[in-house]
Backbone as a ProteinNet text record, in pm:
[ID]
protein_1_A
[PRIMARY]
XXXXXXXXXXXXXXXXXXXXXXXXXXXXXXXXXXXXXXXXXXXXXXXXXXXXXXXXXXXXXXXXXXXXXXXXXXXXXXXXXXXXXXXXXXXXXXXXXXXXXXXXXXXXXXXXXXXXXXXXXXXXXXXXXXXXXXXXXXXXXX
[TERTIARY]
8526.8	8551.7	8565.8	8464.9	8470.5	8595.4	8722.5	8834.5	8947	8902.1	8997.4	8968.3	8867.2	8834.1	8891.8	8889.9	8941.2	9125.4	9144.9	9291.3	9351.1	9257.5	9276.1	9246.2	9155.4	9174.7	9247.8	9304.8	9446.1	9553.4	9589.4	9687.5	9699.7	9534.1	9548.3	9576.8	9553.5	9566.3	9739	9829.6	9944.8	10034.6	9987	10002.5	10050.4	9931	9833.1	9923.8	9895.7	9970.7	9839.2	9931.9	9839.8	9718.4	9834.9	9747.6	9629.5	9647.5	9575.1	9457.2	9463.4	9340.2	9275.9	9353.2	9258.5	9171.8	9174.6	9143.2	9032.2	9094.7	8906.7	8861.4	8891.3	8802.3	8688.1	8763.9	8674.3	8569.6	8612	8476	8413.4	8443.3	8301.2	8227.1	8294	8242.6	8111.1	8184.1	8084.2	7986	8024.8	7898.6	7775.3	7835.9	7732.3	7673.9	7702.9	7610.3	7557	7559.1	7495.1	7362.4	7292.3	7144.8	7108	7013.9	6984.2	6973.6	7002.5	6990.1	7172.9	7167.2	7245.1	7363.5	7318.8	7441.6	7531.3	7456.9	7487.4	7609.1	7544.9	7649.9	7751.7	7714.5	7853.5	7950.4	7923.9	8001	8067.6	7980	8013.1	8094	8179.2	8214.8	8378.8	8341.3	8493.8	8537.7	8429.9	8485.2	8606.7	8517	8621	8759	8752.2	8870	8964.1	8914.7	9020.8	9060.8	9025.6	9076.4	9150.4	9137	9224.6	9410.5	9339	9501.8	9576.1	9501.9	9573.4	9616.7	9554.4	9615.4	9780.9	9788.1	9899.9	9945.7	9821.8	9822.2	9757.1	9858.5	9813.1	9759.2	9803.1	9761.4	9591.1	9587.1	9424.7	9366.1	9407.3	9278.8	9251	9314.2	9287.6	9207.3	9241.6	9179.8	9038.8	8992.6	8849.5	8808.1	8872.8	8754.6	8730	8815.6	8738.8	8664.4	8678.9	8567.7	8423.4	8469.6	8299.5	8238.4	8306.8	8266.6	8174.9	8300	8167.5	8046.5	8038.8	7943.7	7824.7	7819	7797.6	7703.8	7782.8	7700	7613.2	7641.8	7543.9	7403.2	7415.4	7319.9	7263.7	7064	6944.5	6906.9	6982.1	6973	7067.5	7110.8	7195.3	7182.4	7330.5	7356.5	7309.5	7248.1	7224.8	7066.9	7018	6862.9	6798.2	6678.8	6548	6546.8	6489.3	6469.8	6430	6371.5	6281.4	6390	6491.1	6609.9	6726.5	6762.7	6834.4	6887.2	6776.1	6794.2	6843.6	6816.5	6866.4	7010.6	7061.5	7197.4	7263.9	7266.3	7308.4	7330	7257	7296.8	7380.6	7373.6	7451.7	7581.9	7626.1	7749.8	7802.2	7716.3	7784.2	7841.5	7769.2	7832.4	7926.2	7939.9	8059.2	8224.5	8140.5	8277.4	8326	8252.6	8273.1	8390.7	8334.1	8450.6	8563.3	8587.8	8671.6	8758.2	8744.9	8781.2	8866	8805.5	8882.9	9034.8	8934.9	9039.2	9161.8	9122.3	9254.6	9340.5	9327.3	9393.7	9479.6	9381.2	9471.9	9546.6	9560.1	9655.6	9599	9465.2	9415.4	9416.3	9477.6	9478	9400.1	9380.2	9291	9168.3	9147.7	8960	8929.9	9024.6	8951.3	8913.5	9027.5	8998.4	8847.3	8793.4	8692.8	8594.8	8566.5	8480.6	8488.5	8558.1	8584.3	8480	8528.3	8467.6	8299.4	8292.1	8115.9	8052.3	8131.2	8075.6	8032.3	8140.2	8107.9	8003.9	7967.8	7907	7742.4	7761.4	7605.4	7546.7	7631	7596.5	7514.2	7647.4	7608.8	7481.8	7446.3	7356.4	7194	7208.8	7126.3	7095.5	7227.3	7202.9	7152.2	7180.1	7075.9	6961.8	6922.3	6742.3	6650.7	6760.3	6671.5	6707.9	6765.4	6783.5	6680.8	6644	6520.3	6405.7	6404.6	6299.7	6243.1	6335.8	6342.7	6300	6346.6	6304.1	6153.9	6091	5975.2	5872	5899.7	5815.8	5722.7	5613.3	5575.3	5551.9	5580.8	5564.8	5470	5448.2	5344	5320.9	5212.9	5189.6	5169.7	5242.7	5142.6	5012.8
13142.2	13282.5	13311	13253.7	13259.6	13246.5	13163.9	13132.8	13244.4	13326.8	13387.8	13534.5	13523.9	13664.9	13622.7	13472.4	13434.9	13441.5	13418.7	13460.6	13594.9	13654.8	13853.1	13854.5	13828.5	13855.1	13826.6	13708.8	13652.2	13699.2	13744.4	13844.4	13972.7	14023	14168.7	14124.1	14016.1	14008.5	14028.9	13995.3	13925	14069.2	14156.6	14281.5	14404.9	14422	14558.5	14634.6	14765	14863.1	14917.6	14988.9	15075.1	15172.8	15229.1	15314	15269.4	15073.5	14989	14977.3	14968.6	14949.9	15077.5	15149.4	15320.1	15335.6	15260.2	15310.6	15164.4	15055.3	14920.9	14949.3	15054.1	15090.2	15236.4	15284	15430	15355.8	15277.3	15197.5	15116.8	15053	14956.1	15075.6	15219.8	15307.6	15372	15383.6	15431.3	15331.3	15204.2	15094.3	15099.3	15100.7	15108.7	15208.9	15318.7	15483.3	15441.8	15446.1	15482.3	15416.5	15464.3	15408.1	15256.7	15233.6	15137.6	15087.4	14994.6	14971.1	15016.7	15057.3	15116	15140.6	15232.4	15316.1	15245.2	15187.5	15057.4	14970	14901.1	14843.8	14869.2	14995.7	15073.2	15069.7	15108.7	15126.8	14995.6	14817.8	14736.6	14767.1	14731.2	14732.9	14815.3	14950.5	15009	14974.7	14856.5	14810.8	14680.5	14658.3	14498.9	14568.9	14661.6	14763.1	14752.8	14831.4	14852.9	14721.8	14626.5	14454.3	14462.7	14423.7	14431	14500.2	14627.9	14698.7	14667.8	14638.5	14584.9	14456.2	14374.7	14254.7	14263.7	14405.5	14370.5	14272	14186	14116.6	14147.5	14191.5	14232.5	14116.4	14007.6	13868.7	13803	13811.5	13752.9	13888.5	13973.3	14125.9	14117.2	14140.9	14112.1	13933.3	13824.8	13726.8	13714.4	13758.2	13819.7	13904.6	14000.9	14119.5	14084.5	13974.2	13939.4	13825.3	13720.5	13655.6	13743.2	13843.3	13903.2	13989.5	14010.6	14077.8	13985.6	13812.3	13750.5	13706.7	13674.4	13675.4	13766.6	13888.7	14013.2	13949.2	13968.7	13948.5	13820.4	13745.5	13607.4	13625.1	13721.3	13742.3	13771.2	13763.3	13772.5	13928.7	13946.6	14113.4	14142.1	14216.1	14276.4	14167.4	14140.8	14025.3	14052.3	14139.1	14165.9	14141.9	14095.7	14148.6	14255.6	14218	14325.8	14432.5	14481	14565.4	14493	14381.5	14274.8	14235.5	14190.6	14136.4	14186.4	14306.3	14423.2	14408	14451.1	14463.5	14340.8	14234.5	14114.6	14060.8	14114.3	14105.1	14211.2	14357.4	14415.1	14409.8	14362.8	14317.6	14196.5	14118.7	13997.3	14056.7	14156	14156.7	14295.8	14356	14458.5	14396.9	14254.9	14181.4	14125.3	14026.1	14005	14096.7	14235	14362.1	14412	14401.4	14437.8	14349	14201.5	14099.6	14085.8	14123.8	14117	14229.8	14361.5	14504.1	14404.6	14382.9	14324.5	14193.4	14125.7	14005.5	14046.3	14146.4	14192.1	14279.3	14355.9	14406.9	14379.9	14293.3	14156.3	14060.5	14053	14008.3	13796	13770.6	13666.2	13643.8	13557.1	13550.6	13411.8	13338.1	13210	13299.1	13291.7	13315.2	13422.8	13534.8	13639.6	13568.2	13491.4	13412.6	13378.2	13267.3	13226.2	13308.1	13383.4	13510.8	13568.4	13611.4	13651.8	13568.7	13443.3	13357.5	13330.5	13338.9	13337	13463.9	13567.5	13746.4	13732.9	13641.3	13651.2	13553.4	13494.4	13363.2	13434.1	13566	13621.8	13685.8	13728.4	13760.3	13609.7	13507.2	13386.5	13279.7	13350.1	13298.2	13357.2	13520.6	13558.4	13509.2	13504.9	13442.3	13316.9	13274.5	13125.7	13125.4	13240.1	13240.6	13287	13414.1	13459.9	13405.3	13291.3	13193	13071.1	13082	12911.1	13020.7	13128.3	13263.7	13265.6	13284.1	13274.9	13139.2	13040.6	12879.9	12884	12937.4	12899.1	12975.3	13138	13203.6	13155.3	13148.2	13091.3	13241.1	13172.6	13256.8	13325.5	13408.8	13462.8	13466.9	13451.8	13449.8	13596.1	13605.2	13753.3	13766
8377.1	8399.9	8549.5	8626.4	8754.6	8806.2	8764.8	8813.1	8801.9	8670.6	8622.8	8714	8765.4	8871.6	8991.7	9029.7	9144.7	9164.6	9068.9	9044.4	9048.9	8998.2	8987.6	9147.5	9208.7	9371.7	9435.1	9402.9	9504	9484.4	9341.6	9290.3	9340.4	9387.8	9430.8	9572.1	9604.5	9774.3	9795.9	9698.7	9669.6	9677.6	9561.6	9507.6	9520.3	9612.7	9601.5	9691.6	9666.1	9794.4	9825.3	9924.7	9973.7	9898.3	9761.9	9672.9	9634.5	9600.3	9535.9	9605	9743.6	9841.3	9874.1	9883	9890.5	9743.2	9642.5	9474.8	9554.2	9581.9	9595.9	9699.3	9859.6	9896.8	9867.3	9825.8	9745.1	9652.1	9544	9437.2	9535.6	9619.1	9716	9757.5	9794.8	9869.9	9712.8	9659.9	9531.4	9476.4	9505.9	9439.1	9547.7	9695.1	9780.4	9782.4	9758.7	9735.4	9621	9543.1	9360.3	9378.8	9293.6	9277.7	9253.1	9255.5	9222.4	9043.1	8970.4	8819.3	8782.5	8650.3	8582.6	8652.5	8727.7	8811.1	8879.5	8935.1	9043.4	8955.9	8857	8745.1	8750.3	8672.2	8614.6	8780.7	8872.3	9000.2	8987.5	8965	8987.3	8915	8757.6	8647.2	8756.8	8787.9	8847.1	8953.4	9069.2	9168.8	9106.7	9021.2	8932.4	8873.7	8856.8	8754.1	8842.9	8974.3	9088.1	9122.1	9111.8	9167	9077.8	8983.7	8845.8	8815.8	8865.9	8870.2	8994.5	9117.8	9225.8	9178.8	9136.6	9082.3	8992.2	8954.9	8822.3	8758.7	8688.8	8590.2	8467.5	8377.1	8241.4	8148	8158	8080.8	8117.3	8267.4	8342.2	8355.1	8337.1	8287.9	8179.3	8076	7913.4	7916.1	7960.8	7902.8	7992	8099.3	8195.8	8084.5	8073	7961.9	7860	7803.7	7675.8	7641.9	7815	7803.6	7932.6	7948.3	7966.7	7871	7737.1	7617.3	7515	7547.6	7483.7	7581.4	7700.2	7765.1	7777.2	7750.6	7723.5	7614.9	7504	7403.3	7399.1	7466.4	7448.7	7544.5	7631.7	7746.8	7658.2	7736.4	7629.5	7714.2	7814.1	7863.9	7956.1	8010.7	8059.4	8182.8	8197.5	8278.9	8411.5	8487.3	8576.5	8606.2	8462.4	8450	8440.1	8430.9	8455.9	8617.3	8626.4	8727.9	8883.7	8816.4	8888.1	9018.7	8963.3	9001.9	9068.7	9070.9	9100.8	9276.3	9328.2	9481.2	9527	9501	9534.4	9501.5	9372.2	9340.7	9407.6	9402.1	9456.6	9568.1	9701.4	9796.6	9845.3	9771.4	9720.2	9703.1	9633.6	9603.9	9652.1	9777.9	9828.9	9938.4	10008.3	10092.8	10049.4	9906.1	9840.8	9858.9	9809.2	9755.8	9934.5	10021.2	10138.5	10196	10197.2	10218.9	10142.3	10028.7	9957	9984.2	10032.1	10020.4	10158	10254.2	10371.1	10348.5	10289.4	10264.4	10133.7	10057.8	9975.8	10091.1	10147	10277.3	10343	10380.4	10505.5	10440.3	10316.5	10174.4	10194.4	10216.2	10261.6	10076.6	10009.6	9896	9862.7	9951.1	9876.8	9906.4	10052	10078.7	10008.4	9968.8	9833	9721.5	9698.8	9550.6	9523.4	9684.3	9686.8	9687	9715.5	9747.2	9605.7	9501.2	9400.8	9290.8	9351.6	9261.1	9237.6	9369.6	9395.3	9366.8	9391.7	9308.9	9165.6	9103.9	8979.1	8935.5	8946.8	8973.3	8939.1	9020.7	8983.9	8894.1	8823.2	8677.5	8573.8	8614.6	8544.9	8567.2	8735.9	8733.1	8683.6	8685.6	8582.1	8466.4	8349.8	8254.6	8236.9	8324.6	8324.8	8319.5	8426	8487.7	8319.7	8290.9	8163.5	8013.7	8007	7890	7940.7	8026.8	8030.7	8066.7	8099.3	8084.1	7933.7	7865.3	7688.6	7643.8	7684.6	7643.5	7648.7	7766.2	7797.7	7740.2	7687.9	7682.2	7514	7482.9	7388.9	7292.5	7154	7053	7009.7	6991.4	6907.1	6727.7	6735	6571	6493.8	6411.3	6363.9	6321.1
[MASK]
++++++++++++++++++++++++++++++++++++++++++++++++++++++++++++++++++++++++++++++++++++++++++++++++++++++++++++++++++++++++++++++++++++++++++++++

């Protein structure tokens, strides 16, 4: 999956107009305001949107959303985690969306790619932490 975001960045690097970069700098501008948890998400979720339509690729948008629908569902919680976890991703990927807002710009289409790739990367590495989280936790009896 990671690749297929890395491709949507190099595409938007490739792409994008002007309109395209005024729409991914306004959502970095809204992911970095919004609260912390939820909100934050959801901001992430429309910063990826705006990559997406700058990209104008209808084929690697549709095949990304529907492998983060099943990813989605396989997570044992919201790919982002618990609350626990939050501040640490979020900063992680406001430095991510910051470099990227730049390097789609400057139409730098590999080093977005790369950068794209490692953004996404953090969701997946949640799911890791809280699937051997789940392995370990011992059962209870009724």
């Amino acid at each position: 999956m990671s690749k297929i975001y890395g491709l949507l960045a190099a595409e938007a690097a490739i792409n994008k107009t002007q309109e395209d970069v005024d729409l991914i700098k306004s959502a970095n501008i809204r992911f970095i305001e919004a609260p912390t948890g939820r909100s934050k998400q959801i901001a992430d979720g429309e910063f990826h949107q705006s990559i997406f339509k700058a990209a104008a690729s209808p084929a690697l948008t549709d095949a990304v959303l529907f492998l983060e629908k099943r990813v989605s569902l396989s997570a044992p919680e919201h790919p982002w985690g618990g609350a626990n976890v939050h501040e640490d991703l979020e900063a992680r990927a406001a430095s991510d969306h910051s470099r990227l807002v730049e390097l789609i710009e400057k139409g730098d289409a590999n080093t977005a790619s790369n950068v794209a790739e490692r953004d996404v990367l953090l969701d997946l590495e949640v799911i890791h932490r809280a699937r051997i989280a789940a392995e370990i936790r011992p059962v209870k009896a009724d």
